[in-house]
BALOBA-1460 file (C-alpha; in Angstrom, 3 decimals):
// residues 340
<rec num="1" residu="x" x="113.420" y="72.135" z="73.542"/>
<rec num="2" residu="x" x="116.058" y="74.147" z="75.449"/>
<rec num="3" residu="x" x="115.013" y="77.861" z="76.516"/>
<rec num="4" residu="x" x="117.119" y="80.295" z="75.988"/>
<rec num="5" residu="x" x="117.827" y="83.337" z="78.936"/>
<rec num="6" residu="x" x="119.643" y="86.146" z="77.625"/>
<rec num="7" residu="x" x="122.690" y="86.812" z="80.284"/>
<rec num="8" residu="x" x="121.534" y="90.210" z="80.769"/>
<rec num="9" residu="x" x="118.107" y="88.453" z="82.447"/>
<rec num="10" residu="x" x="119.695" y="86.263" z="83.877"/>
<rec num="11" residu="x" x="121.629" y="89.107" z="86.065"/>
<rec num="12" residu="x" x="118.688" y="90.865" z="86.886"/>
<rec num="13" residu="x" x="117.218" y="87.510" z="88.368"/>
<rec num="14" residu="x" x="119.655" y="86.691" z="90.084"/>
<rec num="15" residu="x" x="120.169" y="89.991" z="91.731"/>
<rec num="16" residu="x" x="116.719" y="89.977" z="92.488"/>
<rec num="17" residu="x" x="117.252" y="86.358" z="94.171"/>
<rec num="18" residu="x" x="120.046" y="87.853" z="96.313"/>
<rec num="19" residu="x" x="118.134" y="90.844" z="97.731"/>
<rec num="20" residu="x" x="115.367" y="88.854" z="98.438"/>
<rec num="21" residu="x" x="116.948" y="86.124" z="99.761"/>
<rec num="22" residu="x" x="115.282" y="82.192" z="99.736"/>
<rec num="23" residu="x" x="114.032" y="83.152" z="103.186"/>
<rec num="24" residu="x" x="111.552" y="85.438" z="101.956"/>
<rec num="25" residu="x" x="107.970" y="83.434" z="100.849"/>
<rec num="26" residu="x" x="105.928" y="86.351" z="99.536"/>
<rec num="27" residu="x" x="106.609" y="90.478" z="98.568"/>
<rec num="28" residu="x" x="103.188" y="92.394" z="97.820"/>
<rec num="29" residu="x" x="102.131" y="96.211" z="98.256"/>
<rec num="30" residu="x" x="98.920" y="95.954" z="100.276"/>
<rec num="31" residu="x" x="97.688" y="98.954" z="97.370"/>
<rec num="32" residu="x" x="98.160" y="99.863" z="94.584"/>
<rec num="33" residu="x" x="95.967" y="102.701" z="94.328"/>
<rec num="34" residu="x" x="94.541" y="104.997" z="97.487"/>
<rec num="35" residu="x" x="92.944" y="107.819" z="97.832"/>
<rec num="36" residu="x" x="96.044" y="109.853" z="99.641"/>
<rec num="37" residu="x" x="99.155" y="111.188" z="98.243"/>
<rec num="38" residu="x" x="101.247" y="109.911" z="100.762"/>
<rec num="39" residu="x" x="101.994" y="107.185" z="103.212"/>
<rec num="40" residu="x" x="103.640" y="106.396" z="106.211"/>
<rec num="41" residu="x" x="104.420" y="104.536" z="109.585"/>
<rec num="42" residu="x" x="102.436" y="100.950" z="108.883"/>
<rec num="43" residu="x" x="101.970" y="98.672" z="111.447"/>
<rec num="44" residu="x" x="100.395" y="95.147" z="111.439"/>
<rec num="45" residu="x" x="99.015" y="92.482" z="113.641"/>
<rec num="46" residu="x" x="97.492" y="88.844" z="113.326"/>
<rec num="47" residu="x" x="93.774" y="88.391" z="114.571"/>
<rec num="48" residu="x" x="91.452" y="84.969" z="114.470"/>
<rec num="49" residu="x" x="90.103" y="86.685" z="111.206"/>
<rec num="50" residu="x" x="93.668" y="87.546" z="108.877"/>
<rec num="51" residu="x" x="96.014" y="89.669" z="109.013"/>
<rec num="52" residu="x" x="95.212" y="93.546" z="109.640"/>
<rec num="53" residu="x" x="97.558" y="96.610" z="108.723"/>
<rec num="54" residu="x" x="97.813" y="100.325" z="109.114"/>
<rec num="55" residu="x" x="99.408" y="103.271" z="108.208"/>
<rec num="56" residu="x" x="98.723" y="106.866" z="108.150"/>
<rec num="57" residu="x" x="98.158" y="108.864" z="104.629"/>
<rec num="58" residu="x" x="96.965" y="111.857" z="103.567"/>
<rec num="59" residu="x" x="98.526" y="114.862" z="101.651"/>
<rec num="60" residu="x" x="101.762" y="114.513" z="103.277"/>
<rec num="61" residu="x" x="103.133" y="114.149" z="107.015"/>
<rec num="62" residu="x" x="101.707" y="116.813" z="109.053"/>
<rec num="63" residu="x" x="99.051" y="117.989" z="107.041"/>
<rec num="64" residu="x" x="95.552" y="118.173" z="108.832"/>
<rec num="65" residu="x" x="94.031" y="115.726" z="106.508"/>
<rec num="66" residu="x" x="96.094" y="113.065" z="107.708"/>
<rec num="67" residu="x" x="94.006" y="109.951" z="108.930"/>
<rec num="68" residu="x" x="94.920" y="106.407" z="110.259"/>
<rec num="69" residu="x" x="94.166" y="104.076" z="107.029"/>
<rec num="70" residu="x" x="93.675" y="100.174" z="107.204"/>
<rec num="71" residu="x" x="93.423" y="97.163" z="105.047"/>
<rec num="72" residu="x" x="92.489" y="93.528" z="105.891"/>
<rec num="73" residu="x" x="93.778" y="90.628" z="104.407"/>
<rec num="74" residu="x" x="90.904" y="88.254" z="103.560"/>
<rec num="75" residu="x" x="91.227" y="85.020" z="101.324"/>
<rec num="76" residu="x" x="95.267" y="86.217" z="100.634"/>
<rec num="77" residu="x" x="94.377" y="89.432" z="99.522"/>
<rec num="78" residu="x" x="94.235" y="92.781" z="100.831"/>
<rec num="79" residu="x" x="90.904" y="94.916" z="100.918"/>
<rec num="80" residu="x" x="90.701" y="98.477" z="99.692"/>
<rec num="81" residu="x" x="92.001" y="101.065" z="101.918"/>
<rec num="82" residu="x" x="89.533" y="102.800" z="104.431"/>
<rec num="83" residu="x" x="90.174" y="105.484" z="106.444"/>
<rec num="84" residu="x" x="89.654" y="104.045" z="110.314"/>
<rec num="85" residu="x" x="90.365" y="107.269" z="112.372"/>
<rec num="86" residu="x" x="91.310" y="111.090" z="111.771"/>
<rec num="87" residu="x" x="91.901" y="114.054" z="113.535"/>
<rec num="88" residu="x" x="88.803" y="115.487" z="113.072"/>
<rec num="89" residu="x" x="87.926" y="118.127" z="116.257"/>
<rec num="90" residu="x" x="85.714" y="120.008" z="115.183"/>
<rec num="91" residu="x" x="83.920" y="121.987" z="111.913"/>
<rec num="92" residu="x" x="86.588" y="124.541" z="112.054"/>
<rec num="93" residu="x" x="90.027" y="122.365" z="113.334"/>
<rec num="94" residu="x" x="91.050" y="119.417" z="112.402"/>
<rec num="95" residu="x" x="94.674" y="117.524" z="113.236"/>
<rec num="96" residu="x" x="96.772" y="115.307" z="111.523"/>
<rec num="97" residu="x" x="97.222" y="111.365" z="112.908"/>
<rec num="98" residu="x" x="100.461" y="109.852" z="113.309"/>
<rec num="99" residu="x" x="101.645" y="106.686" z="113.709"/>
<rec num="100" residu="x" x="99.567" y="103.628" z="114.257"/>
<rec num="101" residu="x" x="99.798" y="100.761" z="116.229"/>
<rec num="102" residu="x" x="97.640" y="97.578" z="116.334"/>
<rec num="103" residu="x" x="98.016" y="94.897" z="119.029"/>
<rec num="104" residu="x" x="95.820" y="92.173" z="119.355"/>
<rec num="105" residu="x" x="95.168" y="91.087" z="123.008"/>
<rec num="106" residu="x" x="95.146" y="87.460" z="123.408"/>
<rec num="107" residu="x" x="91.689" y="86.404" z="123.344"/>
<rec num="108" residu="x" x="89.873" y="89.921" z="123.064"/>
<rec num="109" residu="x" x="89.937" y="92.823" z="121.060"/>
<rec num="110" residu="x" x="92.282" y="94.564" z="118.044"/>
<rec num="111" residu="x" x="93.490" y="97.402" z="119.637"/>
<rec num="112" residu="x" x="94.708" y="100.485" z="117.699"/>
<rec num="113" residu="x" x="96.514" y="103.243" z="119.258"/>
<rec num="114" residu="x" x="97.496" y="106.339" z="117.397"/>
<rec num="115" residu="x" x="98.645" y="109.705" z="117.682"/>
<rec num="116" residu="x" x="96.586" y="112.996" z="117.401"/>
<rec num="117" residu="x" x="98.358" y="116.661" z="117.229"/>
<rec num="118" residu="x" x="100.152" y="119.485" z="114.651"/>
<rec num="119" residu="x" x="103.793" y="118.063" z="115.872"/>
<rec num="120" residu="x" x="105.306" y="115.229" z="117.512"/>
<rec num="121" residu="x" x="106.419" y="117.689" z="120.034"/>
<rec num="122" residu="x" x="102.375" y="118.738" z="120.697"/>
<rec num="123" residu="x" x="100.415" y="115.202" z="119.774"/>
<rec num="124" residu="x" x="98.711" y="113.054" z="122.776"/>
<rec num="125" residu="x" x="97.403" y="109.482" z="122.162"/>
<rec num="126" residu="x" x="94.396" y="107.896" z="121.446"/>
<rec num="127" residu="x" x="93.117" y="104.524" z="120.823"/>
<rec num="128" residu="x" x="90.135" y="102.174" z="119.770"/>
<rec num="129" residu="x" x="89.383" y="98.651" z="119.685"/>
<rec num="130" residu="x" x="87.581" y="96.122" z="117.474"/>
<rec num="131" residu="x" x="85.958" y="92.476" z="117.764"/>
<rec num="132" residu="x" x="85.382" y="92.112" z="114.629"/>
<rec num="133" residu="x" x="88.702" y="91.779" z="113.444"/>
<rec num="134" residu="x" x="89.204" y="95.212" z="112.387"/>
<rec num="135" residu="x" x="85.722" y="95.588" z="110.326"/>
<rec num="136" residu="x" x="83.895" y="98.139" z="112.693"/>
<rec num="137" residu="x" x="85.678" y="100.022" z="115.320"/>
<rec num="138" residu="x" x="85.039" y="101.797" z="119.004"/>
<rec num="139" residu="x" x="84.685" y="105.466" z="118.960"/>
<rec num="140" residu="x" x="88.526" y="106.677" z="119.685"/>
<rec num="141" residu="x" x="89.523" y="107.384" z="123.384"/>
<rec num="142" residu="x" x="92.096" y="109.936" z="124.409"/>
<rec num="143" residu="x" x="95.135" y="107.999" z="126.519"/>
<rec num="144" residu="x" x="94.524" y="109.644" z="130.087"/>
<rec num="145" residu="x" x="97.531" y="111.999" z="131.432"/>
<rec num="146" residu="x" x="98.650" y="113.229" z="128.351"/>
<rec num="147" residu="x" x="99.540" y="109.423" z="127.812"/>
<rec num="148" residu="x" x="101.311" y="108.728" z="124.377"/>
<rec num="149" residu="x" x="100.686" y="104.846" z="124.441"/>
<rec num="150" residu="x" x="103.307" y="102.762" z="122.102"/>
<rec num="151" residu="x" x="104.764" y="105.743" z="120.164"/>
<rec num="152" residu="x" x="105.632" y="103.689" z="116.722"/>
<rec num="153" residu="x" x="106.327" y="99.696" z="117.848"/>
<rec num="154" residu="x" x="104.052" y="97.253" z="119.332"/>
<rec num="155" residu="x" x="103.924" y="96.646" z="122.682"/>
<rec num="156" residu="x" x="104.115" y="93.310" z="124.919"/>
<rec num="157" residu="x" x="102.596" y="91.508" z="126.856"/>
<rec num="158" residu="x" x="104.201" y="90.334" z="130.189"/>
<rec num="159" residu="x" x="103.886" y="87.117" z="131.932"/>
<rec num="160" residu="x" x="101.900" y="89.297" z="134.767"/>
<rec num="161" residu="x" x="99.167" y="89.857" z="132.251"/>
<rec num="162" residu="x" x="100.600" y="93.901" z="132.097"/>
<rec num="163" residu="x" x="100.669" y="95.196" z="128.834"/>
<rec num="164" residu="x" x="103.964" y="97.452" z="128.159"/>
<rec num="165" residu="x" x="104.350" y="99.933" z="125.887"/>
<rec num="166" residu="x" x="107.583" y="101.817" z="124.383"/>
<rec num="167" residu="x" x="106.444" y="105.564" z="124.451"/>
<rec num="168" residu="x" x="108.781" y="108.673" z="123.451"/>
<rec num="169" residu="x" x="108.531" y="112.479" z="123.820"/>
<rec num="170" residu="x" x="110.051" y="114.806" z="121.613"/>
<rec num="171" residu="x" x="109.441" y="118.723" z="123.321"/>
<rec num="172" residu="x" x="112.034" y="118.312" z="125.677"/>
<rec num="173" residu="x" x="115.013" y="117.009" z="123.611"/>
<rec num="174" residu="x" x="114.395" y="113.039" z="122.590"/>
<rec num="175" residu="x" x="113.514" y="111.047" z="125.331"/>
<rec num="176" residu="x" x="111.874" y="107.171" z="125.941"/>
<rec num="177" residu="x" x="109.660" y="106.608" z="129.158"/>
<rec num="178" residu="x" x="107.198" y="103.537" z="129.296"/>
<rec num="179" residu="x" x="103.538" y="103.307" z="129.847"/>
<rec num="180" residu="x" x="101.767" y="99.607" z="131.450"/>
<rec num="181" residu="x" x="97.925" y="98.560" z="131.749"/>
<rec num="182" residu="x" x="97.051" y="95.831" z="134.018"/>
<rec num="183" residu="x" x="93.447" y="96.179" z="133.576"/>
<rec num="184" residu="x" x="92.987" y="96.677" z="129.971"/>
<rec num="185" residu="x" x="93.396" y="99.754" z="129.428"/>
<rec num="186" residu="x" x="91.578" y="101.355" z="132.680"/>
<rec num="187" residu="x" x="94.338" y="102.120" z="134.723"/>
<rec num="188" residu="x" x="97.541" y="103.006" z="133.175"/>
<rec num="189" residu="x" x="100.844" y="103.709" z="134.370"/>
<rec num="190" residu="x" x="103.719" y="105.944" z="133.324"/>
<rec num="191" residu="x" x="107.552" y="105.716" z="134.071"/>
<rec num="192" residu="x" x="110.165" y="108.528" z="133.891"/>
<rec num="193" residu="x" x="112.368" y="109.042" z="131.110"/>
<rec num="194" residu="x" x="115.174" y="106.817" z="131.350"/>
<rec num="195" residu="x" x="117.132" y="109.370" z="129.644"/>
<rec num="196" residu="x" x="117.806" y="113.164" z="129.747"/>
<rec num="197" residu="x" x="117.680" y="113.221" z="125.772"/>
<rec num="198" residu="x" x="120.916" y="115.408" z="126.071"/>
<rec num="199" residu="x" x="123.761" y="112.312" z="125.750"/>
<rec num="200" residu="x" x="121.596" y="110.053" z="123.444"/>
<rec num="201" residu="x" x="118.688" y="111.627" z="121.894"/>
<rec num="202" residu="x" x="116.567" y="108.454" z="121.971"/>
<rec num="203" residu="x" x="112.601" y="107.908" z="120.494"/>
<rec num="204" residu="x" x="110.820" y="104.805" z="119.512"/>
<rec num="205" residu="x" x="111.453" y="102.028" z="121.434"/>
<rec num="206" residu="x" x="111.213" y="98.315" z="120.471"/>
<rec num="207" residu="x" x="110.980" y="95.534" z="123.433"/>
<rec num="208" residu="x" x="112.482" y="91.986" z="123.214"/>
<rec num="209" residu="x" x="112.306" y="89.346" z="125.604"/>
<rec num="210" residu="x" x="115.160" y="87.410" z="127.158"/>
<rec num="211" residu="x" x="113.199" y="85.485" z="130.066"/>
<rec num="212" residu="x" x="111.730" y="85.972" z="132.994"/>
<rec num="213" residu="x" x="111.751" y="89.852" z="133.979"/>
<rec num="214" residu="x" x="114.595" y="90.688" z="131.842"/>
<rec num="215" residu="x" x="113.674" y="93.167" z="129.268"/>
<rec num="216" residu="x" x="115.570" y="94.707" z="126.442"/>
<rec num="217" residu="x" x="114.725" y="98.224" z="124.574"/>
<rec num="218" residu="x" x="116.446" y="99.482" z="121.817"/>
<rec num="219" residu="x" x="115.271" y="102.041" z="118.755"/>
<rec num="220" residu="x" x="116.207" y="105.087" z="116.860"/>
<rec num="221" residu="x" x="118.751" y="107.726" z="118.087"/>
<rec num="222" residu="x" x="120.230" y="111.090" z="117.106"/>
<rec num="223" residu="x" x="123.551" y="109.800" z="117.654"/>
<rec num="224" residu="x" x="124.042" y="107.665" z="114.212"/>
<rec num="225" residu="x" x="123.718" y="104.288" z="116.248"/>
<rec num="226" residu="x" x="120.456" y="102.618" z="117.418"/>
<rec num="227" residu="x" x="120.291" y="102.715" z="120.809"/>
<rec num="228" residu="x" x="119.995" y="99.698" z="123.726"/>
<rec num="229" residu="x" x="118.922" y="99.837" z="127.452"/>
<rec num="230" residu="x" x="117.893" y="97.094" z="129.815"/>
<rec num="231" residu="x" x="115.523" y="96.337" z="132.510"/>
<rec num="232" residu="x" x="116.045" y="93.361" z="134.928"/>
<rec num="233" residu="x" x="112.426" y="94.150" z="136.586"/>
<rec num="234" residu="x" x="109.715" y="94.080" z="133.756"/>
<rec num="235" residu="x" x="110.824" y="97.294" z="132.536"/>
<rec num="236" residu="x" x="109.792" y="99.011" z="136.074"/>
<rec num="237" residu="x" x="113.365" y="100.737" z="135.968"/>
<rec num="238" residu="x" x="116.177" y="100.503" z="133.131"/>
<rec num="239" residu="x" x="119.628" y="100.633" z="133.256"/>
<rec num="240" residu="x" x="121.824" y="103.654" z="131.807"/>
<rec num="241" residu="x" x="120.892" y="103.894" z="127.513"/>
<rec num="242" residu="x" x="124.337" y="102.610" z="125.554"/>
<rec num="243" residu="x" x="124.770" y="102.724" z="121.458"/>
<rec num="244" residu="x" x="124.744" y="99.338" z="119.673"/>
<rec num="245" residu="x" x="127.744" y="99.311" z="116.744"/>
<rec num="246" residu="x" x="124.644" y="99.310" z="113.923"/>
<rec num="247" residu="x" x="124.357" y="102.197" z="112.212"/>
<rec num="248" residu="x" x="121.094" y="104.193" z="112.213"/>
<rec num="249" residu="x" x="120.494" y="107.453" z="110.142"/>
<rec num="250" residu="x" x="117.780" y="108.808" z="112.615"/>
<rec num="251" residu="x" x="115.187" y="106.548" z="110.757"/>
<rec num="252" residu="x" x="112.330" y="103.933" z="112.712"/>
<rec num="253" residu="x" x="113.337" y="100.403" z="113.130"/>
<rec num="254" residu="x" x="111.376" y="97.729" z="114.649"/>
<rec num="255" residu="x" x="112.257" y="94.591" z="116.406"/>
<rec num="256" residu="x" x="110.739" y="91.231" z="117.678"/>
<rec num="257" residu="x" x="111.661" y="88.280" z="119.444"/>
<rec num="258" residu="x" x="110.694" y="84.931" z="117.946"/>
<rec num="259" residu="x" x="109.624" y="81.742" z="119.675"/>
<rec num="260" residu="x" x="112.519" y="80.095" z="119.724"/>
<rec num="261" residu="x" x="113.895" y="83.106" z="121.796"/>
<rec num="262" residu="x" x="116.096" y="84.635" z="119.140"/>
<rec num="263" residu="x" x="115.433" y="88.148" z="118.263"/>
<rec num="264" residu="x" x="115.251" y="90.007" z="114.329"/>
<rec num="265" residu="x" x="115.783" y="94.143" z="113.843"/>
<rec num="266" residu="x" x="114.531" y="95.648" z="110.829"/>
<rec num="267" residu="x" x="116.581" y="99.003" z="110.421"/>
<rec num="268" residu="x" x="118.368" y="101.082" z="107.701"/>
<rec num="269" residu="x" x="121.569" y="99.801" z="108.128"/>
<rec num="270" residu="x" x="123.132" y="102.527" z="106.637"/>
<rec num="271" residu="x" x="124.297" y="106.104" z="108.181"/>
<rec num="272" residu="x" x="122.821" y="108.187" z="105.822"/>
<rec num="273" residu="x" x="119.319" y="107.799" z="103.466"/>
<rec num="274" residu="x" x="116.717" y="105.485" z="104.038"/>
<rec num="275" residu="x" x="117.897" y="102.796" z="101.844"/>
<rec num="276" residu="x" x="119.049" y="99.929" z="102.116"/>
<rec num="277" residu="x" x="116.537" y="98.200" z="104.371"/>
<rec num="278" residu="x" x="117.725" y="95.186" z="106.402"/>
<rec num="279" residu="x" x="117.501" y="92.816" z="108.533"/>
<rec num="280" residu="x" x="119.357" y="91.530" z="111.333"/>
<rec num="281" residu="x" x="119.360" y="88.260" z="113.554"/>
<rec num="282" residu="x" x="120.569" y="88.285" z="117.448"/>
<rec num="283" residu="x" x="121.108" y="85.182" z="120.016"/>
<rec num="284" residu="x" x="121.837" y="88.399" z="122.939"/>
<rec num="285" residu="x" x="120.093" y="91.538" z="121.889"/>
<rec num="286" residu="x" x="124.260" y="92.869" z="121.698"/>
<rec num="287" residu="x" x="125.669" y="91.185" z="118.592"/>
<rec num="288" residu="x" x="123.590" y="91.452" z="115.089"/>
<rec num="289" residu="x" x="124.068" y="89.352" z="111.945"/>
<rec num="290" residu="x" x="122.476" y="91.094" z="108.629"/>
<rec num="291" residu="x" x="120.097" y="88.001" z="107.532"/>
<rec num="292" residu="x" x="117.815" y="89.706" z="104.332"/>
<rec num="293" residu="x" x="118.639" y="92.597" z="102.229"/>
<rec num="294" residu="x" x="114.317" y="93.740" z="102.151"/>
<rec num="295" residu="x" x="115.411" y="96.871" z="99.636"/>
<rec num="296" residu="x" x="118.784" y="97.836" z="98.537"/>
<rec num="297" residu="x" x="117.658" y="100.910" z="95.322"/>
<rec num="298" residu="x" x="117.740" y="104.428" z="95.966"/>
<rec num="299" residu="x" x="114.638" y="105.776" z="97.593"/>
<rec num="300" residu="x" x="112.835" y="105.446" z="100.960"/>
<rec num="301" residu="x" x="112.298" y="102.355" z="102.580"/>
<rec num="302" residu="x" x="111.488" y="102.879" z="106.087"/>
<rec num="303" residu="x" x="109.437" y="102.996" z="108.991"/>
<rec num="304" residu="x" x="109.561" y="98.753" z="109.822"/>
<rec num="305" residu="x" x="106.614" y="97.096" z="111.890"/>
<rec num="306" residu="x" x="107.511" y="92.862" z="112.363"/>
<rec num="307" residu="x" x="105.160" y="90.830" z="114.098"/>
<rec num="308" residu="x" x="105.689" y="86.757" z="114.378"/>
<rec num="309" residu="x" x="102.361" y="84.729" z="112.926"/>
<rec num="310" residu="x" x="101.006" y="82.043" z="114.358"/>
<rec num="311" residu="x" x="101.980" y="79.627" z="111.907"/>
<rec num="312" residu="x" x="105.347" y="80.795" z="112.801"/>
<rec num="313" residu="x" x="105.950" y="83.174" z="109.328"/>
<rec num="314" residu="x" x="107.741" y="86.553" z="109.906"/>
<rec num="315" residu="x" x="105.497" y="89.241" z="108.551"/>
<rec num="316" residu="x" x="106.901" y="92.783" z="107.700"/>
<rec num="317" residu="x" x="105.254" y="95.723" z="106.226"/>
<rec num="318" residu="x" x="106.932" y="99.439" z="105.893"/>
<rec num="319" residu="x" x="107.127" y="102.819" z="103.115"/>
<rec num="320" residu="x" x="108.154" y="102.107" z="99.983"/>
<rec num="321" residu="x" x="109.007" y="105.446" z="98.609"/>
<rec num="322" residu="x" x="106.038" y="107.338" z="100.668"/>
<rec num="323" residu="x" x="103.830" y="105.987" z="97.936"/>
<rec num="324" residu="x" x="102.818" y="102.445" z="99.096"/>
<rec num="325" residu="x" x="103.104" y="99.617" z="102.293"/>
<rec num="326" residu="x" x="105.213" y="96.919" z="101.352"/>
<rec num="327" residu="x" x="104.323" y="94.036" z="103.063"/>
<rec num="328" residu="x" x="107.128" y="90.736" z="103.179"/>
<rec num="329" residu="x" x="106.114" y="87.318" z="104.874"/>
<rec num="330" residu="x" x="109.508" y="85.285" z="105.459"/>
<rec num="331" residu="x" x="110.574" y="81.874" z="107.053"/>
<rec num="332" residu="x" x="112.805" y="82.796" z="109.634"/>
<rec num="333" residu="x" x="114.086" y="79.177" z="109.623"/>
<rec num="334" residu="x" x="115.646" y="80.025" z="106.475"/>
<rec num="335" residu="x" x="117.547" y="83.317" z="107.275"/>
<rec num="336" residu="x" x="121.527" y="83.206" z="106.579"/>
<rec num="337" residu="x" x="124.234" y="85.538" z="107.298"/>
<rec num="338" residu="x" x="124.349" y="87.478" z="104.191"/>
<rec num="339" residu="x" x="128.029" y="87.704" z="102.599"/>
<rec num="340" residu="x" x="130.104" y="90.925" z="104.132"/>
């Protein structure tokens, strides 16, 4: 016996299908309850025990009891929520967190790194480490020299064994420097800004790789474009910054390059809102293809963190409306151009 679909579910399927998109394997909010209002600025990494992401939540952005929250995926799903770090500084003051980041160094710790402060424009960074998988952490560490460590993205890790961070500052207009440990974390070093944050307000840098020492940087602007510089020297020095022609509505994007040596952006491709949420495929770092539509409704969808797996899945979390992390695993072997 024949089942009948009324046409008007059959629409809503198929729409569904076409923001999806048959590359995408598996769409899940790591909650669905928490014990915060709000959410924000997820990140996520791969360790020998699962996957591990993190976010920070509290009231709302900027208010003091703003922590760094994390969840673990174990046997597919994701554990309850636990607070991992907060601003705490004393009885009497306590600071809001920003912005998490978790790296995990090849054979060796999770790292986190987070930021500590009232503003952007007054935080510092701090960081921790587990090896455990994300289970039990170090006490936090303050970054030495007012160090800022990777501001919203993940950082990389160069064939020298230096790990390089995208940093930004934001009390002296919007500007992107770089900070690199050789030693783990003992010895770090800082660049200049490689802009004056006058012609392109720039923050948030993403790094891809295109062989050998070349580098490529490119994040979230001022200027209604996300912005581009490159390095030919390990990111040592950079070249002058230069708008891409994809829109960005001063909104966090995050980008990877895969193992095949092609490179994905997720980004609002839009120049006003936070919605939709996309994602774009590059051969050369200068010419994008939308490949996935990740949220198209009205709301906020923002704030991107991509990471590659080692089964070769694409995993993406970010804010779904400031209430949850949505997190997306797709095959990148299946990503299309999507129609114009």
């Amino acid at each position: 016996m024949r089942t009948f679909v009324p046409p008007f579910v059959l629409l809503v399927l198929c729409a569904f299908a076409a923001r999806v998109g048959e590359a995408t394997v598996k769409s899940e909010f790591i909650f669905e309850r928490a014990p915060f209002a709000q959410c924000h600025a997820s990140t996520i990494a791969e360790t020998p025990g699962g996957l591990v992401a993190a976010w920070f939540g509290g009231t709302k952005e900027g208010h003091q009891d703003v922590g760094i929250w994390l969840s673990r995926q174990v046997d597919g799903s994701w554990t309850a929520p636990v607070e991992a770090a907060n601003g705490v500084q004393s009885a009497q003051l306590r600071h809001p967190c920003w912005n998490p980041v978790l790296y995990q160094t090849p054979g060796g710790p999770l790292l986190l790194f987070f930021k500590v402060g009232p503003s952007p424009s007054k935080w510092w960074g701090e960081w921790m480490s587990s090896r455990d998988a994300g289970k039990t952490w170090s006490k936090p560490e303050r970054l030495p020299e007012g160090g800022i460590g990777p501001v919203k993205n993940k950082p990389v890790l160069l064939p020298s064994g230096a790990l390089l961070c995208g940093a930004s500052t934001e009390h002296e207009g919007w500007r992107v420097h770089f900070e690199s440990t050789a030693d783990g974390g003992k010895m770090w070093h800082r660049t200049a800004p490689i802009n004056d944050g006058k012609g392109v307000g720039a923050i948030q840098p993403s790094i891809l790789l295109h062989g050998g020492a070349k580098l490529q940087a490119l994040g979230r602007s001022r200027q209604g474009k996300i912005w581009s510089a490159w390095s030919e020297d390990a990111g040592k020095t950079w070249g002058p910054m230069e708008l891409l022609n994809l829109p960005n509505p001063n909104s966090g994007t995050d980008a990877l390059t895969l193992r095949d040596g092609t490179h994905l952006l997720v980004y609002n491709h839009t120049a006003t809102g936070r919605s939709p949420l996309n994602v774009s495929r590059s051969k050369d770092g200068r010419a994008w293809t939308r490949v996935l539509t990740l949220e198209s409704e009205r709301g906020e969808f923002s704030y991107p963190a991509i990471i590659q797996s080692g089964d070769g899945m694409v995993h993406i979390t970010y804010t779904w409306k400031r209430q949850r992390i949505r997190h997306v695993t797709v095959n990148p072997a299946r990503l299309k151009p999507l129609q114009p």
